[in-house]
N, CA, C and O atoms as a GROMACS GRO file, in nm:
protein
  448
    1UNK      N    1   0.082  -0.120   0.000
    1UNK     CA    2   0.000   0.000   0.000
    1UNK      C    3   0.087   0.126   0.000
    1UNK      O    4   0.064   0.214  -0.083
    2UNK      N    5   0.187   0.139   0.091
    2UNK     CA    6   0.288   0.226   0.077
    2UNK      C    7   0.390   0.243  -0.054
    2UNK      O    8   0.450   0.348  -0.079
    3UNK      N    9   0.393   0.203  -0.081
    3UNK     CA   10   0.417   0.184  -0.256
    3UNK      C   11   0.344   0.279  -0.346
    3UNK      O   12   0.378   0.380  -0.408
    4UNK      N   13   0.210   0.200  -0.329
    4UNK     CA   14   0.107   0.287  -0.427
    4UNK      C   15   0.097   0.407  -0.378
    4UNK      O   16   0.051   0.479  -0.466
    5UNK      N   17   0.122   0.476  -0.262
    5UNK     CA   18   0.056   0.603  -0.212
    5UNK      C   19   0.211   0.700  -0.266
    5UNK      O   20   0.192   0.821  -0.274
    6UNK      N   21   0.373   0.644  -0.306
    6UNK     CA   22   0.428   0.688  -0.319
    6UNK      C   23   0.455   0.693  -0.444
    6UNK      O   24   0.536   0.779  -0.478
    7UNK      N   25   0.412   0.628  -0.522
    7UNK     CA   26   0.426   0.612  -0.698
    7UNK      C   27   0.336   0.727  -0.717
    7UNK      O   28   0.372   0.812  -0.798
    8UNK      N   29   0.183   0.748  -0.631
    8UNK     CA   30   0.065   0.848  -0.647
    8UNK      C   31   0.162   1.000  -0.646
    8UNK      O   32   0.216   1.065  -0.736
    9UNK      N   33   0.154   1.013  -0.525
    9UNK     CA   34   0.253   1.104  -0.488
    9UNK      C   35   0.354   1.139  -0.584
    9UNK      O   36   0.338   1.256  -0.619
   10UNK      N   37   0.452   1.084  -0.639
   10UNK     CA   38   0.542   1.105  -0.744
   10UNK      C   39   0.460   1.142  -0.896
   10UNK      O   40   0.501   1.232  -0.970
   11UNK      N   41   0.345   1.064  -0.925
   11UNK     CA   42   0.330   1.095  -1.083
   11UNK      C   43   0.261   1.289  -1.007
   11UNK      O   44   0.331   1.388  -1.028
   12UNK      N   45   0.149   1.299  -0.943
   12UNK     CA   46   0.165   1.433  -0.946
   12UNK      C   47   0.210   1.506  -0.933
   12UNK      O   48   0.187   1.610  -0.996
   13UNK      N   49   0.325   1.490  -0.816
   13UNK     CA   50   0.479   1.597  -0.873
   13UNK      C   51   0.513   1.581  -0.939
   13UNK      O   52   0.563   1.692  -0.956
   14UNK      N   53   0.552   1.511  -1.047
   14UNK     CA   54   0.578   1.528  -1.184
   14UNK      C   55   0.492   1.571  -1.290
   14UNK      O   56   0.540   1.603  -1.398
   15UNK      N   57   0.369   1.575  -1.268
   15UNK     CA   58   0.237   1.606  -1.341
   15UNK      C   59   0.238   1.766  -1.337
   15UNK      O   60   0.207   1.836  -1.433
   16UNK      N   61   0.292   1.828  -1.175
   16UNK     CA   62   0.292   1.984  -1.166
   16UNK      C   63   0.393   2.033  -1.202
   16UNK      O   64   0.414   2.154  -1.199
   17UNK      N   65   0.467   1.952  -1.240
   17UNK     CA   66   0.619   2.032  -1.287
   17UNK      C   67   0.607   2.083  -1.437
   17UNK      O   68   0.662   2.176  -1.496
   18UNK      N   69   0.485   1.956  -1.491
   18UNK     CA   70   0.514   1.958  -1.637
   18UNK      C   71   0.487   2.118  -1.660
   18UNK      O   72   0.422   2.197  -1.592
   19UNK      N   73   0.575   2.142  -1.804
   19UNK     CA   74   0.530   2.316  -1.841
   19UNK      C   75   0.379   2.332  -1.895
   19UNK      O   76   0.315   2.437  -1.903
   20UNK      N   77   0.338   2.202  -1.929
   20UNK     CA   78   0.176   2.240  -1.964
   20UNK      C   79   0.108   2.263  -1.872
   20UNK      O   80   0.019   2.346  -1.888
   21UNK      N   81   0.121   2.212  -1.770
   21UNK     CA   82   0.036   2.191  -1.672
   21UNK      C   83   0.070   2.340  -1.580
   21UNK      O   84  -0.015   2.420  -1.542
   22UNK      N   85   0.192   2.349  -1.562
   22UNK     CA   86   0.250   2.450  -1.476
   22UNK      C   87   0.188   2.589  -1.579
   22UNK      O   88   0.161   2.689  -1.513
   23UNK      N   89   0.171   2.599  -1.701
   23UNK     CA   90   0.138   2.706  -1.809
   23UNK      C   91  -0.058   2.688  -1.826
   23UNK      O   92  -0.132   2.770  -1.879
   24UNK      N   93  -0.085   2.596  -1.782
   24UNK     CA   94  -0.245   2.569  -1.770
   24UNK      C   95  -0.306   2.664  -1.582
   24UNK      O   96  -0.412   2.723  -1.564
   25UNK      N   97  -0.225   2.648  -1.509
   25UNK     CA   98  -0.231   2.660  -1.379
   25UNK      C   99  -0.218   2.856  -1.426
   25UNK      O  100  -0.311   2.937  -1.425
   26UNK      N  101  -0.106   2.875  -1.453
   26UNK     CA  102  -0.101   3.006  -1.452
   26UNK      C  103  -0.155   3.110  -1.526
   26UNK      O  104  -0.136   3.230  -1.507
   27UNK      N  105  -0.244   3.044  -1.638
   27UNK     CA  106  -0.404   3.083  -1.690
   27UNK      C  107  -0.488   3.130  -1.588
   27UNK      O  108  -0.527   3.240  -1.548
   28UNK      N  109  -0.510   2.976  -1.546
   28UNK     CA  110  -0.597   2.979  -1.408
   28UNK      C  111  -0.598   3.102  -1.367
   28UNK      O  112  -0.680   3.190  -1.390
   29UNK      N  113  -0.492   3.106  -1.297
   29UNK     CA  114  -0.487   3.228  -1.216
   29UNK      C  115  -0.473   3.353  -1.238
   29UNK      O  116  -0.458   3.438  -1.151
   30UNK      N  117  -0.477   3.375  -1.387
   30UNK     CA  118  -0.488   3.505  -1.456
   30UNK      C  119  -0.597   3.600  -1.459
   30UNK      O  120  -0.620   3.719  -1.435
   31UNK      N  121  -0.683   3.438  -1.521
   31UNK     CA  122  -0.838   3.436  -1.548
   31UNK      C  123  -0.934   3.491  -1.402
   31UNK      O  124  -1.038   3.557  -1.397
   32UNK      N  125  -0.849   3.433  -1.294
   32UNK     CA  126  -0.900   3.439  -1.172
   32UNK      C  127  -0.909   3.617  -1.163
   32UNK      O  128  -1.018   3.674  -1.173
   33UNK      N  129  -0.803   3.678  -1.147
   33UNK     CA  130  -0.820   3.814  -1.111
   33UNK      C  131  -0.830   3.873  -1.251
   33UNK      O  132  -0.840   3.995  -1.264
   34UNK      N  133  -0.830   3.837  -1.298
   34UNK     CA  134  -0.920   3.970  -1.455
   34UNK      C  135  -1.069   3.925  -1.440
   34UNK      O  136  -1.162   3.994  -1.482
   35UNK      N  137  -1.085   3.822  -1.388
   35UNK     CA  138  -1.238   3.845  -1.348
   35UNK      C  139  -1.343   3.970  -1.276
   35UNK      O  140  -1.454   4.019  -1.296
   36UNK      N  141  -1.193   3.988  -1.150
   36UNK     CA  142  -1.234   4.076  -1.097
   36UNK      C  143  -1.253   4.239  -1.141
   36UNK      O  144  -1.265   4.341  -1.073
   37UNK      N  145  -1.248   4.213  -1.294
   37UNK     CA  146  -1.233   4.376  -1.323
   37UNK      C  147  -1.418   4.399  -1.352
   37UNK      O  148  -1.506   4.314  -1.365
   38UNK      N  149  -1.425   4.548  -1.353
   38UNK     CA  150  -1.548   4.583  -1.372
   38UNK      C  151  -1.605   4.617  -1.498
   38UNK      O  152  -1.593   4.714  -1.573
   39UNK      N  153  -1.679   4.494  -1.502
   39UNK     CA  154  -1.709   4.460  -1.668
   39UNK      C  155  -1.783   4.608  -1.708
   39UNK      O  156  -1.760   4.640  -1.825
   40UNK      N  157  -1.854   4.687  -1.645
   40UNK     CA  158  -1.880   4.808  -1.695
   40UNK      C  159  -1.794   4.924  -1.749
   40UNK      O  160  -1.839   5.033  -1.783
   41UNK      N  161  -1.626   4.877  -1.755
   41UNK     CA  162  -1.491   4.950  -1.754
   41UNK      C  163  -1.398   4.880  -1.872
   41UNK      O  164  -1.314   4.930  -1.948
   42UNK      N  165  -1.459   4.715  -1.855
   42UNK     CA  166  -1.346   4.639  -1.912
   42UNK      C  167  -1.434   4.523  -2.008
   42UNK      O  168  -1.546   4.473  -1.999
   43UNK      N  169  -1.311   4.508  -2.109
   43UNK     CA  170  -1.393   4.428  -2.177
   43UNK      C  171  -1.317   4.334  -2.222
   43UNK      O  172  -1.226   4.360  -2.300
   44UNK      N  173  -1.344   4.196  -2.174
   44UNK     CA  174  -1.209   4.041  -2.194
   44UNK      C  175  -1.221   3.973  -2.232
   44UNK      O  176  -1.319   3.902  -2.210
   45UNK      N  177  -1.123   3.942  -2.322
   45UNK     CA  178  -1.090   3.895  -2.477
   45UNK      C  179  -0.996   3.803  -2.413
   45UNK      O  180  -0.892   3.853  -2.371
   46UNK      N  181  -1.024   3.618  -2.390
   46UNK     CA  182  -0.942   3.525  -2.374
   46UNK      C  183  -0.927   3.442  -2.497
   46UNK      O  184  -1.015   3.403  -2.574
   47UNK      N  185  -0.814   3.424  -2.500
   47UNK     CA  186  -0.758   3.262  -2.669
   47UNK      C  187  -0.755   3.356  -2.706
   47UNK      O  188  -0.835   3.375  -2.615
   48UNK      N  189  -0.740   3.474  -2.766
   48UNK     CA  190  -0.762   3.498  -2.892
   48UNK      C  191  -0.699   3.469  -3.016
   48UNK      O  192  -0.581   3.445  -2.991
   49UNK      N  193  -0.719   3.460  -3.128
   49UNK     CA  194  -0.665   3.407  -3.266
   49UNK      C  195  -0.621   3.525  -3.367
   49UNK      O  196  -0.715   3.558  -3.438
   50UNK      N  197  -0.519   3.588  -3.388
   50UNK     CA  198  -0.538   3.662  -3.450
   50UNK      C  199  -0.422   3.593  -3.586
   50UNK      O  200  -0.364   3.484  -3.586
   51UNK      N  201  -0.418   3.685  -3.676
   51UNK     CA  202  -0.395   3.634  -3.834
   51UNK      C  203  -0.300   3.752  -3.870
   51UNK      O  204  -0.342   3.865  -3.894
   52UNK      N  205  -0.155   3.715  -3.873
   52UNK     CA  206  -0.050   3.803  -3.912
   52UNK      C  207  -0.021   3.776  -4.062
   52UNK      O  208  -0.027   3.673  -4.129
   53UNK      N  209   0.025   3.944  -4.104
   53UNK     CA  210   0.021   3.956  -4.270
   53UNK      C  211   0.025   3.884  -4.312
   53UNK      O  212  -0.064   3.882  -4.396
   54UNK      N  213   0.107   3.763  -4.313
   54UNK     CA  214   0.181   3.712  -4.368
   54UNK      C  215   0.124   3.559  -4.357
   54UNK      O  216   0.179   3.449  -4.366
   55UNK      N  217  -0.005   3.600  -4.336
   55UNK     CA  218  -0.086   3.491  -4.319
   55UNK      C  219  -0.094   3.357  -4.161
   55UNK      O  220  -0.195   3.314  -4.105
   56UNK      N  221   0.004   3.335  -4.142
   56UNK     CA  222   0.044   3.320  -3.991
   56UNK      C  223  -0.057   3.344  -3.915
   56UNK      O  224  -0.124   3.429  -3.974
   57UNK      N  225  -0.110   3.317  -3.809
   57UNK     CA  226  -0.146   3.241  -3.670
   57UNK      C  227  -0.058   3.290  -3.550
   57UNK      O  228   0.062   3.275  -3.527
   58UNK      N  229  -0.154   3.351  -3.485
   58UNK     CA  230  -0.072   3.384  -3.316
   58UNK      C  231  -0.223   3.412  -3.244
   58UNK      O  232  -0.331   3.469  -3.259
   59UNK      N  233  -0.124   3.305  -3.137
   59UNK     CA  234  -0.243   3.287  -3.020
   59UNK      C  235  -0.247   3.415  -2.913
   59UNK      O  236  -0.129   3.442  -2.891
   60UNK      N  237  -0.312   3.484  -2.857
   60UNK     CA  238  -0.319   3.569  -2.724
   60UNK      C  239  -0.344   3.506  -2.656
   60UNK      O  240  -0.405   3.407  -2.695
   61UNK      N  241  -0.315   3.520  -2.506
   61UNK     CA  242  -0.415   3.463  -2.382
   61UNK      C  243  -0.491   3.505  -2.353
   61UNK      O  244  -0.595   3.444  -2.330
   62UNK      N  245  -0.469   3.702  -2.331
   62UNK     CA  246  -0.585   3.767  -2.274
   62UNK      C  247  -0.550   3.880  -2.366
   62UNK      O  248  -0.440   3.903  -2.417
   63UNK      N  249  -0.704   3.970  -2.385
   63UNK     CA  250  -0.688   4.112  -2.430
   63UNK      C  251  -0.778   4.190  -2.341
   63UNK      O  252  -0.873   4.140  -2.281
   64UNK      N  253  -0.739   4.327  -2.334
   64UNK     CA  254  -0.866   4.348  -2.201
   64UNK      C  255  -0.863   4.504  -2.325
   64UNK      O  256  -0.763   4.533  -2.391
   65UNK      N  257  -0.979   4.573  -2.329
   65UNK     CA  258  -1.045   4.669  -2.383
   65UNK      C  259  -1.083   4.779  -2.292
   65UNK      O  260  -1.180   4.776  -2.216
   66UNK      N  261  -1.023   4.848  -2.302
   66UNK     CA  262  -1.104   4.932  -2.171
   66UNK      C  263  -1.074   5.142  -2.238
   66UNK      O  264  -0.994   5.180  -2.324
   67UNK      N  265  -1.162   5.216  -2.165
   67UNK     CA  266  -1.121   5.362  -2.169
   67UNK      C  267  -0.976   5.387  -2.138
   67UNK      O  268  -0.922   5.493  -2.168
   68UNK      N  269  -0.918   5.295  -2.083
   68UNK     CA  270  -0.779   5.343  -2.021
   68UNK      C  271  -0.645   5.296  -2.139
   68UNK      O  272  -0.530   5.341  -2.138
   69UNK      N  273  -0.704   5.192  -2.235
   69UNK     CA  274  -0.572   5.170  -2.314
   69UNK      C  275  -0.642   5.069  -2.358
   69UNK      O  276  -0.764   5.066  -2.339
   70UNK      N  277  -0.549   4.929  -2.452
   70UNK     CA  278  -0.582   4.835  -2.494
   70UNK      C  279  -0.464   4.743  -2.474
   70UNK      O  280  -0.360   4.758  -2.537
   71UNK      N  281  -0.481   4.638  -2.376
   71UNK     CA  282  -0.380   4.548  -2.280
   71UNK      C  283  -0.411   4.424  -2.317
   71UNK      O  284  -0.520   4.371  -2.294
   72UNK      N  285  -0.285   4.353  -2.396
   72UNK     CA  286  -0.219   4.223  -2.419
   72UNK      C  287  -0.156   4.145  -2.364
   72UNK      O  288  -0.045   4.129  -2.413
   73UNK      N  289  -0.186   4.065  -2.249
   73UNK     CA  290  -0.143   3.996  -2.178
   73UNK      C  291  -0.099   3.846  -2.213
   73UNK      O  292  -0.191   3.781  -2.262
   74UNK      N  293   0.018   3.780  -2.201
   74UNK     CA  294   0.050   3.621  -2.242
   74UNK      C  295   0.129   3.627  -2.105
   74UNK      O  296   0.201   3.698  -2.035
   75UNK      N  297   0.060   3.487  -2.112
   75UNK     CA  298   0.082   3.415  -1.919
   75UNK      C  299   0.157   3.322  -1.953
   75UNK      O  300   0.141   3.224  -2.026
   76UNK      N  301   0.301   3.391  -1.854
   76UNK     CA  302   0.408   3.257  -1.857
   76UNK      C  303   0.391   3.204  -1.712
   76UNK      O  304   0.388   3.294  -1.629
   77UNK      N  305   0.383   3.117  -1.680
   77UNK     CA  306   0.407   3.061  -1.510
   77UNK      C  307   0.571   2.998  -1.529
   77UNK      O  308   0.623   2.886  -1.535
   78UNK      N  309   0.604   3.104  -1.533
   78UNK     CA  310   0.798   3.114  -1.465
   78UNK      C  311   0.806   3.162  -1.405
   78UNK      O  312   0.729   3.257  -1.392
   79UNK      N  313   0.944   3.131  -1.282
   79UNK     CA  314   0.945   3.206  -1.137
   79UNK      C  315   1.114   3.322  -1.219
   79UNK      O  316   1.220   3.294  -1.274
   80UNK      N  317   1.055   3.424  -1.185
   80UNK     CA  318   1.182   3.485  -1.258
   80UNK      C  319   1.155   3.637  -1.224
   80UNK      O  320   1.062   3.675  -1.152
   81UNK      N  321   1.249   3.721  -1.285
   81UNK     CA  322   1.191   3.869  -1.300
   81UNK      C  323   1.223   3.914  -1.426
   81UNK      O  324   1.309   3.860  -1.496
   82UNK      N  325   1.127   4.055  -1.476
   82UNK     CA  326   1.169   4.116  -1.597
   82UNK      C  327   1.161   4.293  -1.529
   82UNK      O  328   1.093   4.350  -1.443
   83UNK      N  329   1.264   4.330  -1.617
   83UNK     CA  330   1.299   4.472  -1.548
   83UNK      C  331   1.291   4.554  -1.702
   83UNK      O  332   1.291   4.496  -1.810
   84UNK      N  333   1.286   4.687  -1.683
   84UNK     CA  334   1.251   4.771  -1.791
   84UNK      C  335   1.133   4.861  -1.737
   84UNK      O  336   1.068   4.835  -1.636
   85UNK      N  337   1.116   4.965  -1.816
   85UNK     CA  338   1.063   5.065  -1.843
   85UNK      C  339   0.980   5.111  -1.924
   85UNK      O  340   0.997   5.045  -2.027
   86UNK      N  341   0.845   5.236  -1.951
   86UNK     CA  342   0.778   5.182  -2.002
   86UNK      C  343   0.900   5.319  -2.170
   86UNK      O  344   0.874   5.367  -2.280
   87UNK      N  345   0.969   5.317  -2.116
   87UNK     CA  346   1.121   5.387  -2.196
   87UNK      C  347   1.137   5.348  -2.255
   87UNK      O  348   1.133   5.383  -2.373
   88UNK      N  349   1.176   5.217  -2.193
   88UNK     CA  350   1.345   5.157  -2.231
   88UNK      C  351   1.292   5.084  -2.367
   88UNK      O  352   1.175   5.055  -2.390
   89UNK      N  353   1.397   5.064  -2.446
   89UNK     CA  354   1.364   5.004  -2.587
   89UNK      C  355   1.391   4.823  -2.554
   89UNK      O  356   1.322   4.724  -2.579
   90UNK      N  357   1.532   4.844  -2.483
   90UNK     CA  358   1.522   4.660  -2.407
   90UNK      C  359   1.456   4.662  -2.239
   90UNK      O  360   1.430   4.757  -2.166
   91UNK      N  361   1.443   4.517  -2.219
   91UNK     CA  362   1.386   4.480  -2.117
   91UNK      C  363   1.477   4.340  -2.095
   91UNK      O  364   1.517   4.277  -2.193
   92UNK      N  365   1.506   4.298  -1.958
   92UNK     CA  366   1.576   4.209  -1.943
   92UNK      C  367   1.536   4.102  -1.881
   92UNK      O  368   1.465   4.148  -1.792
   93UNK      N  369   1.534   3.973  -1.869
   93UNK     CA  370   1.433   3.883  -1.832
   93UNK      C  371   1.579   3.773  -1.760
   93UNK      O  372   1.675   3.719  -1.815
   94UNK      N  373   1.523   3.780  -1.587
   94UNK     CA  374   1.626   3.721  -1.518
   94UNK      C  375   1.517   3.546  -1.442
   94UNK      O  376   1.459   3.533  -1.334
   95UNK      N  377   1.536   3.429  -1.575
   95UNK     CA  378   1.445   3.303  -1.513
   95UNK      C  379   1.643   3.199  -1.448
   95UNK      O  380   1.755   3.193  -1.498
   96UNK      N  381   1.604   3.167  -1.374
   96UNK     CA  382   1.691   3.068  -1.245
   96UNK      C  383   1.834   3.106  -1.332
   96UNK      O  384   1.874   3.024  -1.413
   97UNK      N  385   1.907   3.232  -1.312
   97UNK     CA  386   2.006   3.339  -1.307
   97UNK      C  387   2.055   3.309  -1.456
   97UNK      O  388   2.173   3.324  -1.488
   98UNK      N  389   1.982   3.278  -1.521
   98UNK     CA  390   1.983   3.327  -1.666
   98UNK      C  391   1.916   3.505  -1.737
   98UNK      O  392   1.805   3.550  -1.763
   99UNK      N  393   2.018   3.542  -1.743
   99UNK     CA  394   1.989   3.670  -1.832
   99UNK      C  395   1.951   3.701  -1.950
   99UNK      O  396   2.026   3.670  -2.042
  100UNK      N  397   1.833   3.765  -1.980
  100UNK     CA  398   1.821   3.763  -2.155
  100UNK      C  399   1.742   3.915  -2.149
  100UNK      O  400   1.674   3.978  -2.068
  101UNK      N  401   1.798   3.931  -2.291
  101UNK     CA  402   1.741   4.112  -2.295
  101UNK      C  403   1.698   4.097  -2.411
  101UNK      O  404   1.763   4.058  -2.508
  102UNK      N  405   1.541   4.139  -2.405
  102UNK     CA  406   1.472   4.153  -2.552
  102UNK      C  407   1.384   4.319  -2.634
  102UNK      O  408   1.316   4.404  -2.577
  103UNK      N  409   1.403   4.314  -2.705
  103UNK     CA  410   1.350   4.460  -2.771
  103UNK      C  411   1.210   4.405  -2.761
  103UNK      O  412   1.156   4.295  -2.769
  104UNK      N  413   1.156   4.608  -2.727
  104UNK     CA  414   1.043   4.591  -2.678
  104UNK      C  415   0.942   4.695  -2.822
  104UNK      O  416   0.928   4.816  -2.839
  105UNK      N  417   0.914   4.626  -2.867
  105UNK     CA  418   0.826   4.701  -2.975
  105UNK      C  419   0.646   4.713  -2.970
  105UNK      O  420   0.555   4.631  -2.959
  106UNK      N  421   0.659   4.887  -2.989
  106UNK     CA  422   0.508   4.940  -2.980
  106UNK      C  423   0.477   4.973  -3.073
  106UNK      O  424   0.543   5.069  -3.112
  107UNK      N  425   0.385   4.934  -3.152
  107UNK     CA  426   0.287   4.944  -3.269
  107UNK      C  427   0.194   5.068  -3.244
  107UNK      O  428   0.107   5.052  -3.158
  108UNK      N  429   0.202   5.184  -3.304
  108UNK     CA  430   0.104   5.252  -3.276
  108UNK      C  431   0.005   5.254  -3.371
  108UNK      O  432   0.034   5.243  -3.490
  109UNK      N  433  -0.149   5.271  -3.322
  109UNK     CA  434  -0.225   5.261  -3.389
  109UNK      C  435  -0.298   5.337  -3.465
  109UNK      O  436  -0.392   5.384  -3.402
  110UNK      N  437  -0.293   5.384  -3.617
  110UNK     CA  438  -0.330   5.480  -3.722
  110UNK      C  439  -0.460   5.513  -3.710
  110UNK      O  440  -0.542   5.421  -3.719
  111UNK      N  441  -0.515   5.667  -3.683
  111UNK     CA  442  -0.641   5.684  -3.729
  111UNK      C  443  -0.702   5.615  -3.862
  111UNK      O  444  -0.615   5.595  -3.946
  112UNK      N  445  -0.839   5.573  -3.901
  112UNK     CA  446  -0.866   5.503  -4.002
  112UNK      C  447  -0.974   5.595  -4.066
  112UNK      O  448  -1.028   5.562  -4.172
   0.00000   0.00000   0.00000
């Protein structure tokens, strides 16, 4: 019996480690507090699918719509930090003391 309760035990720590699962979880909890926004303010756009020039496919997680701006959110569940500005042209991304610095590009959007 002690056996089985430790094989149990092992496949779900290994089950929470996986990155799907660990990247499914941190949805979760995205979803959880953008709930809390006030749908009379905000307006939320989850999956979304959108279709680049070039014909291409890109997934969003979240888009939120609101008077205050228009916010693109993709949920990584990594334990890490990212530093930058809403300035700075790079931003630097510190996951288990790996360093990486990526350009940060803003699309502005054309009157039509």
């Amino acid at each position: 019996m002690s056996y089985f309760l430790l094989a149990t035990v092992l496949v779900i720590a290994l089950t929470l480690k996986s990155p799907s699962v660990k990247g499914y979880i941190g949805e979760v909890l995205v979803n959880i507090q953008l709930k809390k926004l006030d749908p009379a303010n905000y307006i939320l756009l989850r999956d979304v699918l959108l279709t680049k020039n070039n014909g291409q496919t890109t997934q969003v997680d979240h888009i939120i719509v609101s008077i205050f701006g228009i916010f693109v959110i993709e949920t990584k569940n990594y334990q890490g930090l990212i530093f930058g500005s809403e300035k700075s042209q790079y931003w630097t991304q510190v996951i288990y003391k790996k360093k990486l610095s990526f350009i940060i590009q803003l699309n502005k959007i054309k009157d039509m």
